[in-house]
C-alpha angles and dihedrals in degrees: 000000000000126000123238100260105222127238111308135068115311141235112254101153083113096062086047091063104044105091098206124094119190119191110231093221095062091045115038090155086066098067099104098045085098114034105210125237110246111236099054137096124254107259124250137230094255094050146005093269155290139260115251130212104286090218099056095096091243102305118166116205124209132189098241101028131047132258101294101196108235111249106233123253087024122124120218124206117246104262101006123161152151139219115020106032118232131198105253128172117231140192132234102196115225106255119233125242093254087045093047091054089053095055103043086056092047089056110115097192129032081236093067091036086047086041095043088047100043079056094051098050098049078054085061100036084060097044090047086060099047079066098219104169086198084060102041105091099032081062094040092048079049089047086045097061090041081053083047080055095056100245121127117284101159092125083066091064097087088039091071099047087056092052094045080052086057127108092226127084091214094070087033089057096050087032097056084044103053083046090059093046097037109031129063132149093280084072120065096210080073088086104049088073087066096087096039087050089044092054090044093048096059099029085089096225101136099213089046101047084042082054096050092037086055084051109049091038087061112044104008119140124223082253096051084047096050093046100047091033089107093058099044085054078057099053103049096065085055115124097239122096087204099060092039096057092054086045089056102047084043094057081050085068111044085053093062089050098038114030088177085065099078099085077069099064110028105087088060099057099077087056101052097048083071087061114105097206108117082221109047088036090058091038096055081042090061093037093062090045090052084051106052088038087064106026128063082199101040099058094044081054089056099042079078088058088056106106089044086067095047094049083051091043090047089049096056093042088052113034105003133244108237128352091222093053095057122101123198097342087307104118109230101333096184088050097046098047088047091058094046090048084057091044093058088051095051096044107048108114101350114106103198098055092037075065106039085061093032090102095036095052089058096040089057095046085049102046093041116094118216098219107098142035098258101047084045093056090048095051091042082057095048092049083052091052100048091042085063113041126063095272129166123261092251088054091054101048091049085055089056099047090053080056101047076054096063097050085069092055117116092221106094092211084052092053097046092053085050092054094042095048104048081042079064097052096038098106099037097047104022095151090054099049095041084067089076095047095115089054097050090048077060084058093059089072096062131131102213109082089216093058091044098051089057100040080063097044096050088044093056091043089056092040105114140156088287099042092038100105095038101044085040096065086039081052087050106052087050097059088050090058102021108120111252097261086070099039104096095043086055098050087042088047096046092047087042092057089042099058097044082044122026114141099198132016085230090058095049095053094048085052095054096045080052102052086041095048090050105035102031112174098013094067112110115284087250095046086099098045090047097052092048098049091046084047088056094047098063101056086183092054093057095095090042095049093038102054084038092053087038095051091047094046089048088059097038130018085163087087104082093190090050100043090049100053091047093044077058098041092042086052099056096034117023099118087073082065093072095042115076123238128214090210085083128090085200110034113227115234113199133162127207103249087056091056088051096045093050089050085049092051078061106052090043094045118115087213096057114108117220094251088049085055085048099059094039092053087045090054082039086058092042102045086061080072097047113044120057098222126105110301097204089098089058092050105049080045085056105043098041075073091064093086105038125146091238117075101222088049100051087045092055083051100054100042088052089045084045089052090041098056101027106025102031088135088060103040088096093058096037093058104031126138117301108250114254108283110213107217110265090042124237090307097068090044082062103049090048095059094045081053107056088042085050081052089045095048089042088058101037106048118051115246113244115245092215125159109268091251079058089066095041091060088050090058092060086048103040101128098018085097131282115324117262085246093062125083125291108236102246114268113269117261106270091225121133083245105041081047088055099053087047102058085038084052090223122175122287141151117291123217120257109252120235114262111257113223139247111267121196100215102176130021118173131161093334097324115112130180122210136195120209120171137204127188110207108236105250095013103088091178103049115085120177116212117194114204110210121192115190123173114208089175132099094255141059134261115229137187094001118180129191121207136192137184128172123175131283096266093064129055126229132204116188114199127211112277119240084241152316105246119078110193126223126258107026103325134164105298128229117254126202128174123207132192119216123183136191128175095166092062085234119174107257125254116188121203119189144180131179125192120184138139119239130170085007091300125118100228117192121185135182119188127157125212 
């Protein structure tokens, strides 16, 4: 508020610099934005004002009204007035940073904040052309919380480059920081700055290089780095701890954005491990990371520095660092989970230094508690480490029981880093982490989706041929209650384990009417095709399936899958429906009009998809074959979908009405019984077969020691014929017969081909690819290629992908691979077959790519052979 002036003539240098003028007519709501001074005179169109008589007792004069005395303690606006309106200029004072915040906040709609801020700005946007340097940074630190609001703030950009010019730290301080928040490398004022930070830089004043060094660490470009690289090498062999741990973080930086800069500060880094500071101690910690992770030579140069960080690791773990850097009786956690995340860089796959930290890694899971944050995010580093350097198996199970322990904390972050970790070491320590399987089935019951999601993840992944039956029914109860995102992964997960481990086929099939009956349509596209070929395959086990599928679909025809796979199983079978089974405790009585009747619900149902319909007329069709009663109800059911609306299903209808009325004599053989399908199908017969005579041939012929560019000649002529190393097929017997069934070209034995040998076509860090062939006996133009990944590093091998592409004149089959996970160490490989023909006897080109992810790197390769 402003205080009344006294007599005398006042003070308006502040209307004179405010460049707006408001007329008083277009904004009457505006007149007590200025109180007026008593004593004056009210101000004319031509001027602000004059000065009145002092001893008129306040009286104000206007041109159409006489002299009102002014009432004491009361307050006039500048240029009121009543009666004939006059034009008057008046003045909006700029708000201070406190008094804008206030009234942002006070704002009851985003209209009158939009409204308030558009008026400040243009405020700014005035004073910044005015150009007063006093006034400069207060209106820049107002346009940077309106920056902070999301509204636009770009016309402060060349404002900050002229306070970081300035010679006072106050518009330094407010300049350094709008850069940060309005400048980055998109914007070419960014390097204008780079003069002004390399002056302030040198000039040797500490708040203002720790200014510059925040700066430049924050939004500096690779070409800022590489120009003001000399004088941050400089900085950090200052004295000050303060200027080295901005140096530090600043050469961070500069790394990131110029890999080629770390010959630069390499050489500092030894020397600054020796330093005591907690800062520039964490700092240097963070730079070497930074380095090895960048640099092949660089980390073969740190792995010498090794046992220096375990003997500063072991000193914070045994006697502390500094008391005010300890947090909730952890010494130092930031320091100490920077140095474990260096050690596991330094140790994968490299045997010396995995030993050197082998005692200090279980000294610190020992000596750790559980109870609190810090001490958790120190232990969860040290699991990691231990996960990823060549540690002993002791090592490894006492990981994964920190980690069991975690899984009991009450902290739900705590508890998800838990589940994705242990889902990491699943398939390298199996044994270990099947120890906790009772706790993460507890985790199934969980709330929170997240959790849930990897609960169920991490169970499938431990189900195996002794757990089977008992994570199966947990399995089970969770399907029932799991909320319907998860839904589908648990009821694929559950076919997927029954099928690798089913004990029985019984129990198989009981699994899969289960998962059918509870999670309807959310159950996998080929769940139906797989129940019903494992149905057909145990021919002792149809009278048990068909009065199964028939008693669920007479209490639920709302399940299509369901609906589908008993409509099937109903068709083929459904005379053992009518026989009675001693397999039943309750025998089930069932005539044949209520078979028919349920089939016709079906078909009637709104809820029935067309394939559903599909499925109930074909088992209508066949069960004219199979029961002995009239079949003049099957036939009106099956011609009223003559004329149906979908096309497959009008087309089923009139070719069963066509057999009906013209090939009735051959309707019994047409819809008999489907042959016994052996599980696999006749594919895998096949394969099998093609197997054990690639065993055969394997035994049998000697494999051919040959150079490797040998082989790789074999691989562009695998089907053009045997190679001119193998073995020559014996001369025909020169006899008048053998002659004549040569020139006939009658059948006759043909010789066994050579077998062709194994061929390693990529190797990289531990992961290695191998070819192995097989030529079918008696199909000269078949060859079988089985792909084998094996993984010899520290570290697995995930979401690997095999590729393959010949070229148009052959024909390719890829089967499906064993899996796309490769463990670590060793583990069980990843298989994949594929099927070339070719009928033209081309020679093969082989085109692959591979795409994994290793050492938390997507890796991609093509290669041709």
């Amino acid at each position: 508020m402003h205080e009344e002036v006294s007599r005398g003539t006042p003070d308006l240098s502040y209307c004179l610099a405010d460049p707006m003028r408001i007329r008083r007519a277009s904004f009457p709501k505006l007149q007590s934005l200025r109180p007026e001074v008593s004593g004056f005179k009210k101000a004319e169109p031509g001027g602000p004002g004059r000065a009145g008589s002092h001893g008129g007792g306040g009286e104000r004069e206007g041109p159409d009204e006489a002299p009102t005395p002014a009432r004491p303690g009361t307050r006039k606006c500048w240029g009121e007035r009543s009666g004939v309106e006059t034009e008057s200029r008046m003045v909006v004072t700029s708000l201070k940073l406190q008094d804008l915040i206030q009234e942002i906040r006070g704002a009851k709609t985003q209209a009158q904040e939009r409204e308030l801020i558009q008026k400040e700005c243009a405020h700014i946007r005035a004073s910044f052309r005015d150009g007063d340097p006093l006034q400069r940074h207060r209106q820049l630190a107002k346009l940077l919380y309106v920056h902070m609001l999301g509204y636009p703030a770009h016309f402060g950009q060349m404002e900050c480059l002229k306070l970081i010019a300035s010679p006072r730290f106050t518009d330094k301080r407010v300049g350094y920081l709008g850069a940060m928040l309005l400048l980055d490398e998109r914007h070419d004022a960014h390097l204008l700055i780079t003069n002004s930070i390399k002056n302030d830089l040198s000039q040797g004043i500490q708040p203002v290089q720790g200014l510059a060094l925040c700066t430049l660490s924050t939004m500096g470009s690779a070409e800022m780095c590489r120009d003001l690289t000399t004088e941050v090498e400089k900085l950090l062999l200052q004295p000050s701890p303060y200027l080295r741990k901005k140096a530090i973080l600043t050469a961070v930086h500069m790394i990131r954005k110029v890999p080629e800069l770390s010959n630069v500060f390499l050489p500092h880094c030894a020397q600054l491990l020796h330093e005591r500071h907690h800062g520039v101690l964490l700092g240097t910690i963070t730079l070497i990371t930074e380095l090895c992770e960048r640099s092949p030579a660089a980390l073969r140069h740190f792995r010498k520095v090794v046992p220096q960080l375990v003997q500063i690791l072991r000193t914070l773990v045994t006697t502390g660092y500094s008391i005010e850097h300890s947090i909730s009786g952890v010494s130092d956690p930031f320091l100490q989970v920077q140095i474990l995340r260096l050690l596991r860089i330094l140790g994968r796959n490299h045997e010396e230094s995995s030993e050197t930290m082998n005692d200090l890694l279980a000294q610190v899971a020992t000596n750790t508690d559980t109870g609190r944050n810090a001490s958790n995010a120190v232990l969860f580093e040290t699991v990691l480490t231990i996960m990823d350097i060549r540690s002993a198996a002791g090592l490894r199970v006492l990981a994964v029981n920190i980690l069991g322990r975690f899984l009991l904390n009450s902290d739900k972050n705590t508890r998800y880093v838990a589940l994705m970790s242990l889902l990491r070491l699943v398939q390298s320590d199996h044994s270990a982490v099947q120890r906790h399987r009772p706790t993460v089935v507890e985790c199934l019951r969980e709330t929170d989706v997240s959790l849930s999601r990897r609960a169920l993840e991490l169970s499938l992944a431990l189900v195996n041929s002794s757990n089977i039956q008992a994570m199966t029914q947990e399995l089970q109860a969770f399907l029932e209650s799991c909320p319907p995102d998860l839904r589908a992964d648990c009821a694929s997960g559950i076919l997927l384990a029954a099928e690798r481990f089913a004990p029985t086929k019984r129990w198989h099939i009981d699994t899969i009417l289960h998962v059918l009956t509870t999670a309807g349509s959310h159950v996998r596209d080929d769940a139906v095709a797989n129940l019903t070929q494992l149905i057909g395959g145990a021919q002792e086990l149809h009278s048990y399936s068909v009065r199964r599928l028939y008693s669920a679909l007479a209490e639920d025809i709302s399940q299509q899958p369901l609906v589908q796979v008993a409509a099937w199983c109903i068709g083929e079978y459904g005379d053992l429906l009518l026989e009675w089974s001693s397999e039943e405790t309750e025998p089930l009585q069932v005539e044949e009009e209520e078979v028919l009747a349920l089939l016709e619900k079906v078909l009637q149902s709104h809820m029935s998809l067309p394939a559903t319909r599909g499925y109930a007329l074909t088992a209508l069709m066949k069960l004219s074959t199979r029961f002995h009663g009239d079949n003049n109800h099957i036939r009106q059911v099956v011609s009223i979908y003559g004329s149906c609306l979908d096309v497959e299903l009008q087309q089923r209808a009139v070719e069963y009405n066509t057999l009906f009325r013209k090939y009735d004599h051959m309707r019994a053989a047409i819809l008999e019984k489907m042959p016994l399908v052996e599980r696999g199908g006749p594919q895998a017969d096949e394969e099998g077969k093609e197997s054990k005579a690639a065993a055969q041939l394997s035994e049998a012929a000697p494999v051919p020691t040959e150079p490797q560019a040998s082989k790789l000649l074999d691989l562009l002529d695998l089907l053009d014929g045997p190679s001119g190393n193998a073995q020559h097929p014996p001369p025909l017997d020169p006899s008048p017969a053998g002659t004549l069934a040569h020139l006939l070209d009658l059948p006759c034995a043909p010789p066994s081909p050579a077998p062709i040998p194994n061929l390693k076509v990529f190797e990289r860090e531990g992961v290695q690819l191998n070819l192995s062939f097989i030529r079918p006996p008696g199909i000269s133009a078949l060859l079988l290629i089985t792909i084998t990944a094996t993984n010899s590093s520290g570290d697995d091998v995930t979401h690997f992908i095999c590729q393959a592409a010949v070229p148009k004149s052959f024909q390719l089959q890829l089967q499906a691979p064993s899996g796309d996970t490769v463990p670590a160490r060793g583990g069980l490989p990843i298989t994949q077959l594929f099927r070339i023909l070719n009928p033209n006897k081309a020679p093969l080109r082989l085109k692959l790519r591979l795409t994994y992810n290793h050492f938390g790197q997507s890796v991609q390769e093509i290669f041709e052979k």
